[in-house]
N, C-alpha and C positions, 0 to 999 in steps of 0.2 A: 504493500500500500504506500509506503512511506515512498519508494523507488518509484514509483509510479507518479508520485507527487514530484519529486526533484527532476524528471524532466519535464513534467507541465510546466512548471514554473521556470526552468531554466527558458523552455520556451517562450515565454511568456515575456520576461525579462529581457531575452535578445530582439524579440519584436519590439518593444518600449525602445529599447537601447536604438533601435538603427531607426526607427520612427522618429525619434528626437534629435538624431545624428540629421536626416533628412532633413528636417523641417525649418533645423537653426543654421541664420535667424529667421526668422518667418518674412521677416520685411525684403530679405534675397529672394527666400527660397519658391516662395510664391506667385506670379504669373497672375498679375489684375488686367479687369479686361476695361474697356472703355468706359463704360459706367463708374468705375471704382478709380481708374488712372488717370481718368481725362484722354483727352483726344477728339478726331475728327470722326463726324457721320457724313458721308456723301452717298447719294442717291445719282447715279448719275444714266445719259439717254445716248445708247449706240447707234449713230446715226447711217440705220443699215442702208440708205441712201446712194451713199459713199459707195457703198462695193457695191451696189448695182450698177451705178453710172462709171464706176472703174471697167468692173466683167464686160459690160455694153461696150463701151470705149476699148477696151481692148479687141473683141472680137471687131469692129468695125474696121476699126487702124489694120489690122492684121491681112481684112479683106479686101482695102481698099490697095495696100499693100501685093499683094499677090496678083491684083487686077492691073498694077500697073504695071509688074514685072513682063505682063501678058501682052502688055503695048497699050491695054486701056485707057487710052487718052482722054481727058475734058470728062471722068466719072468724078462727078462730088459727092461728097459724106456727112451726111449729116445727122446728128446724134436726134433722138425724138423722147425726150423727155431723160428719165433713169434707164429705162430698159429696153429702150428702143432706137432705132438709126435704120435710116433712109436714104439708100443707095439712087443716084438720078443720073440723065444723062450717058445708059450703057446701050450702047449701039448692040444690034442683033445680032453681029456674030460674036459676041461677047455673051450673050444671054447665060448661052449652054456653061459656061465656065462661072458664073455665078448663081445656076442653079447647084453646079458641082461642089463649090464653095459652101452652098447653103447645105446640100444634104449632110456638109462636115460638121456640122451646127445645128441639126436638124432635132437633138437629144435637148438644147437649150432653147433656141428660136423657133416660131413659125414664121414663115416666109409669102407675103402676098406682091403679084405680080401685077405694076399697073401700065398702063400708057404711057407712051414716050423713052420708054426703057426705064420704068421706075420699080427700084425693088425694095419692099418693107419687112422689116425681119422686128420682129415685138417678140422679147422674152416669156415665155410659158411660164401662167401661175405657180405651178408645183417647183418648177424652180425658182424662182423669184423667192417662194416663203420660205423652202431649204438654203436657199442663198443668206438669205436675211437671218434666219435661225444660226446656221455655221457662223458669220459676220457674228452671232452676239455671244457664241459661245469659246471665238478664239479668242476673243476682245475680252471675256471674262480670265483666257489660261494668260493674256499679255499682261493684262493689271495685275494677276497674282503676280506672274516671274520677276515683277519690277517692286509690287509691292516688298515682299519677301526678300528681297537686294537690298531694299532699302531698312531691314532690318529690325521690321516691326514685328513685335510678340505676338502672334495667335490674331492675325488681321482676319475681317471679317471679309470674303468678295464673292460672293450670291447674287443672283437674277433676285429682281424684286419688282414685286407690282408688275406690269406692264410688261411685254414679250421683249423688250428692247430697253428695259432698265435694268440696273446694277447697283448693288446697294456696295457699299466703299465701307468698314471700321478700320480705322486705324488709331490702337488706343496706346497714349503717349506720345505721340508723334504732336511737336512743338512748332514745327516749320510748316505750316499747314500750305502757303502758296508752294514751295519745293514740291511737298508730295504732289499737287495739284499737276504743277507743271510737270514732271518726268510721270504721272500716270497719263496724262491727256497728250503728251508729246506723240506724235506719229511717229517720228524716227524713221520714215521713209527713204532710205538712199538707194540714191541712182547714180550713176553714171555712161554718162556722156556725150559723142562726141563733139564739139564743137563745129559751127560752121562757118559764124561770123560773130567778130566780138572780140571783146567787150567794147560798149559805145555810152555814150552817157546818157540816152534816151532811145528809145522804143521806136521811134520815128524814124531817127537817125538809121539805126539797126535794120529796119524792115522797107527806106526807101529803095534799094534796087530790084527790091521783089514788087514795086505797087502799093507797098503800106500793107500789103498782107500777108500773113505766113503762110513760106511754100510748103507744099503738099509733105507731110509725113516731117516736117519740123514746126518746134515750138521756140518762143521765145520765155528765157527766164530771168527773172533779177536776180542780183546779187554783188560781191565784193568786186572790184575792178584790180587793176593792176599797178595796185597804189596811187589811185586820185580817189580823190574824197567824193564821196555822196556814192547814192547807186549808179551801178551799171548793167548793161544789156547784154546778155548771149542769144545766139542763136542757136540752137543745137537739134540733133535730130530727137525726134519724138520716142523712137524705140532706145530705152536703156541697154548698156554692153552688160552691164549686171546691174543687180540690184541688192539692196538688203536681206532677200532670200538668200544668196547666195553665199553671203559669211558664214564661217566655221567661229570664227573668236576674236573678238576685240579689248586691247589694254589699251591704256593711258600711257605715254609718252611723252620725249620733246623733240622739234623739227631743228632743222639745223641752224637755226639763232635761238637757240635753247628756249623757246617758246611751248607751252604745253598744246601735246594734239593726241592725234587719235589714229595708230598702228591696227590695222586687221589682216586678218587670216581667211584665205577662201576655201570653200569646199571643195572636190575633185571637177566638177561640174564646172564652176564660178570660174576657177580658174583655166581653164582650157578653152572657155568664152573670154575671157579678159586676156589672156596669150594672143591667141588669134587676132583678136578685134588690135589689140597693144601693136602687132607684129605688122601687121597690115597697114596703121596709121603712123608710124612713128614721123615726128616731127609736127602732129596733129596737137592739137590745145585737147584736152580729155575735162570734163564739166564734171564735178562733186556738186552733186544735189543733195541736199539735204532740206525735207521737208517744202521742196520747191524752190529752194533760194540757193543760190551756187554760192560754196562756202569755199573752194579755191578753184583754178583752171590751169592745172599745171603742164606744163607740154611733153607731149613723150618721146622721151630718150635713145628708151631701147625695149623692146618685147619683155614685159611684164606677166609673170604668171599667177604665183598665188599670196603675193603680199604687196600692201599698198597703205598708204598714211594719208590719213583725213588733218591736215592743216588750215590755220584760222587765227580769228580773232579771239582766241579760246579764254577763259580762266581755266586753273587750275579745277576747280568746280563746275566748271561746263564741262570740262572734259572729262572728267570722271561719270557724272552724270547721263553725257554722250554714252561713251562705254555701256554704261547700264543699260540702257534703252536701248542701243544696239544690238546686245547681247538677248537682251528678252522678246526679238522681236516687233517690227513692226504693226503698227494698230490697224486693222481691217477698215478702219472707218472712225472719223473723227468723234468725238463727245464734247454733249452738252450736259453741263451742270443743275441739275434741278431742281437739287436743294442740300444744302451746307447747317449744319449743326456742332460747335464745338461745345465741347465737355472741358471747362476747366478743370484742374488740380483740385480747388478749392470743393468744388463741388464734389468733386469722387471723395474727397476726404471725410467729407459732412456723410457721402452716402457709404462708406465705410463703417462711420463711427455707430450712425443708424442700424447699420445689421449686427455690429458687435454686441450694441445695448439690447436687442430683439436677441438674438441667441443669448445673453446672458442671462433677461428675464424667465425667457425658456428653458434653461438649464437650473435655473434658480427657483420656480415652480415647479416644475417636474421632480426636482431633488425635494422636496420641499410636500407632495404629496405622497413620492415614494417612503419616506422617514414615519409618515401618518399611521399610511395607510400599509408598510409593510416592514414597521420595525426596523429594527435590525438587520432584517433580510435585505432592506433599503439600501442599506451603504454596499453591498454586495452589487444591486442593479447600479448604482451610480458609479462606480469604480469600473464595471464592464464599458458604461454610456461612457467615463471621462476618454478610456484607451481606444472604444470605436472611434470617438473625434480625433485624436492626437494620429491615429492608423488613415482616417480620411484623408487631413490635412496632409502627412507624408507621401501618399501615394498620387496623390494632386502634383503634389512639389515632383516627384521622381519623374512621373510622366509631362509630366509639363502643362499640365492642364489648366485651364485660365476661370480666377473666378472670378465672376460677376456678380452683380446684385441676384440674378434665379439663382447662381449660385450658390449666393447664401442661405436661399430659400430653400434650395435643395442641403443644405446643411441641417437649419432646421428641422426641418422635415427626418431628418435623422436622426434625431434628437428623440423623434416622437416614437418613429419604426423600433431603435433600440429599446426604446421604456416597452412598446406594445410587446415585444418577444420576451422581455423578462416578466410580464404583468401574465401571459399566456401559461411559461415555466412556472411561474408562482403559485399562481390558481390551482395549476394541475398538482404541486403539491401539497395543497391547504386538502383538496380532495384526498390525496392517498392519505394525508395522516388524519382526515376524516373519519377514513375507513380502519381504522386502526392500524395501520402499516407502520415500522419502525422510522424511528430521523431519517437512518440512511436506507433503507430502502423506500420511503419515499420519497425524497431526493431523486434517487437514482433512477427509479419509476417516471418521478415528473420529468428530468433531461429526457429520457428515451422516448418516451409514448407523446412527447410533441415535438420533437424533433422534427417527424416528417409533413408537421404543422405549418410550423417555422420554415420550411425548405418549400413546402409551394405556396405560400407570400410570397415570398422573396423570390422565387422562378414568376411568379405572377408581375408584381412591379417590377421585375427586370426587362421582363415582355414589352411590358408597356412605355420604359425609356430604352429601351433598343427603337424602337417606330419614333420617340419624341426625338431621341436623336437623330435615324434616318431621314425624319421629313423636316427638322425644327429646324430654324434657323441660328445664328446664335447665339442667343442669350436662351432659348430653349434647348439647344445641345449641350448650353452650361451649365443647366439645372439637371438633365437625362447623365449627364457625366457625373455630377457631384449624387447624385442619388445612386449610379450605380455601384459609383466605390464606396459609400454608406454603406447599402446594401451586402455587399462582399465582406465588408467587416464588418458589421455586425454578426452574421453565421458567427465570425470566429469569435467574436468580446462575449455573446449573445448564451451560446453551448460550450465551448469549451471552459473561457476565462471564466465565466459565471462559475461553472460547473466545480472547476478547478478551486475555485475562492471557498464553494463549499466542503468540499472535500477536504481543505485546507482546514475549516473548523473545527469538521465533523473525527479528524485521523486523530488516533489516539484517546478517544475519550468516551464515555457512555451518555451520552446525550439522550436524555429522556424528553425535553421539549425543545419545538426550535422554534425562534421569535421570527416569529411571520406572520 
């Protein structure tokens, strides 16, 4: 008996021990979430617009492109809203070469034929709302890869409300416009080639085309070649690579020890940028970034899979840079739709409020157990102190973030614990009812509700397994801190209880037990 006792309690002991080892100090060891830290709420609107009128624009570009290669002279392109563009002006023996076009496209587009050689290709619904869907679901994995860089605890980023909204926490986060900008930054890069440029106006730039851009090139602003104000490029429309195509970007400095931005190409990127580099040398090559050419450096020599983004950088843009590079490109630009910051001040007061709420709870519950079960009382409250302290640690270990539900789901532990020891109690107020001896009704009462005790607790476990799969999170805070209650109690609940008694009970002839 007595051997039987010395390793409960050894156990019992090393759980206490590495619990407290965990938890201190609490003010480290614990993971507050936005309610309790402070921080931002944004709500923000993926403007799946954006990737429509991209998809569209690219398939048009691509066709008007291949019709030219064909000799198709004097065909215009014209975009018809997001999802559509309207091909005019294709002579008849061109037709069959733009039906063939079309059938390559005929999974995205439908295609209506009208007079005068006019062709109308309008995106199909099922694609358009798969388009739109995918647009709001990479736009959710871009904000995390950036969120998370930026090295925020347990950030919240969920669809919310609306098909095309996106709920933002980030609790602790003090630079609220920063996160703002590197979440909502496109980080779009393109490059290149140049055709004509840089000029100090647009006008200047596009007078020996007529004032308007030739076919399959655009005109972009940006830095000049050291004169002040903006300037003009010309460049062709279709990018040599793009942003898809990095493998990995760091922070560096160019060769006036100036900070900029070194990347790495994928096997793909690079063998398009070799070729395109190989074929152009002595050409100006355009760094797009986000639409504005941020240098135009000229090529040397055939370049394959490394290349430096130079500028008018800080140290802090470029870092910045990097991050957004690295996480990704935004399918589509965002709008803000509503901003909420949580002071410090505020998480402090909503802190102090759930400590004071758990203490009264802990302080009446102790306080009915002593009434209403003796002596046996101090026994349930010593199991309930080591379920909180085994809560608290295994929060801390797993990294779990609490929140005000959180607390609540503390709480609520509070009460779970006393109900399992109030169930064990009862059941042995009944066996020494019956005239059953101390320890054999003790031993009775652990056993015969044991499997009481086990489907509650498989029951509410059920039920925050769903709270967490569907909840969001300050309801995945409350599913979380309920389940590791739940797990410890089984053990404070049957064993520690169990263990405390048998502790009283060993070595003596106990004729009544104060309960």
């Amino acid at each position: 008996m007595m051997k039987n006792l010395r390793w409960k309690f050894a156990t019992i002991v090393a759980v206490l021990a590495l619990s407290a080892w965990v938890v201190y100090p609490i003010d480290e060891s614990l993971r507050l979430g936005l309610d309790l830290k402070g921080g931002v709420h944004l709500v923000l609107r993926v403007n799946t617009n954006d990737a429509l009128r991209a998809e569209t624009e690219t398939a048009m570009e691509r066709m008007r492109s291949e019709l030219a290669k064909a000799g198709a002279t004097g065909v215009n392109a014209e975009l018809l809203g997001v999802d559509g563009f309207e091909l005019t002006g294709v002579a008849p023996e061109h037709a069959a070469l733009v039906r063939q076009l079309g059938a390559d496209i005929e999974g995205t587009y439908n295609r209506e034929s009208g007079a005068g050689g006019t062709h109308r290709f309008t995106m199909k619904a099922n694609v358009r709302y798969q388009l739109a869907d995918e647009t709001v679901r990479q736009a959710l994995r871009t904000i995390e890869n950036r969120v998370n860089a930026l090295g925020v605890a347990e950030p919240v980023v969920a669809r919310h409300g609306g098909v095309d909204q996106v709920l933002v926490q980030l609790p602790g986060v003090a630079d609220v416009s920063r996160a703002k900008e590197i979440m909502g930054s496109p980080a779009l890069l393109e490059l290149k080639l140049v055709e004509a440029g840089p000029l100090g106006s647009r006008e200047d730039l596009l007078a020996p085309h007529g004032g308007q851009e030739p076919p399959g090139q655009q005109v972009v602003s940006g830095v000049g070649d050291g004169t002040a104000g903006v300037s003009y490029y010309l460049v062709q429309r279709t990018p040599v690579i793009t942003g898809r195509d990095l493998r990995n970007a760091r922070p560096t400095l160019d060769e006036y020890n100036q900070p900029a931005v070194s990347f790495s190409l994928k096997p793909d990127g690079a063998a398009k940028f070799g070729n395109a580099t190989g074929q152009n040398v002595g050409r100006a090559l355009a760094i797009i970034l986000d639409g504005r050419v941020v240098s135009a450096p000229r090529i040397e020599s055939r370049i394959t899979d490394e290349g430096r983004i130079s500028g008018s950088f800080t140290q802090q843009e470029a870092q910045d840079l990097v991050l957004t590079l690295r996480s990704g490109a935004l399918p589509a630009s965002l709008t803000y739709l509503e901003e909420r910051t949580v002071g410090p001040s505020l998480g402090a007061d909503s802190i102090r409020a759930g400590i004071t709420a758990s203490l009264i709870g802990l302080g009446v519950v102790t306080v009915f157990m002593l009434v209403f079960y003796r002596f046996s009382g101090i026994n349930a409250i010593i199991a309930m102190g080591m379920n909180l302290l085994i809560l608290l640690a295994l929060m801390a270990y797993f990294g779990a973030t609490m929140t005000l539900p959180g607390i609540a789901g503390f709480i609520l532990t509070i009460g779970i614990g006393v109900d399992s020891n109030v169930l064990i109690f009862e059941r042995i107020k009944e066996e020494l009812a019956n005239q059953k001896g101390v320890r054999a009704a003790v031993a009775n009462g652990f056993d015969r509700v044991f499997l009481t005790i086990l489907d509650t607790h498989v029951a509410s476990l059920i039920a925050a397994a769903f709270l967490f799969q569907f909840g969001t999170g300050p309801i995945r805070g409350f599913a979380t801190t309920l389940t590791i209650g739940l797990l410890a109690n089984v053990f404070t609940a049957v064993f520690v209880s169990r263990a405390l008694f048998e502790a009283v009970l060993a070595g003596r002839q106990t004729a009544r037990l104060s309960i």
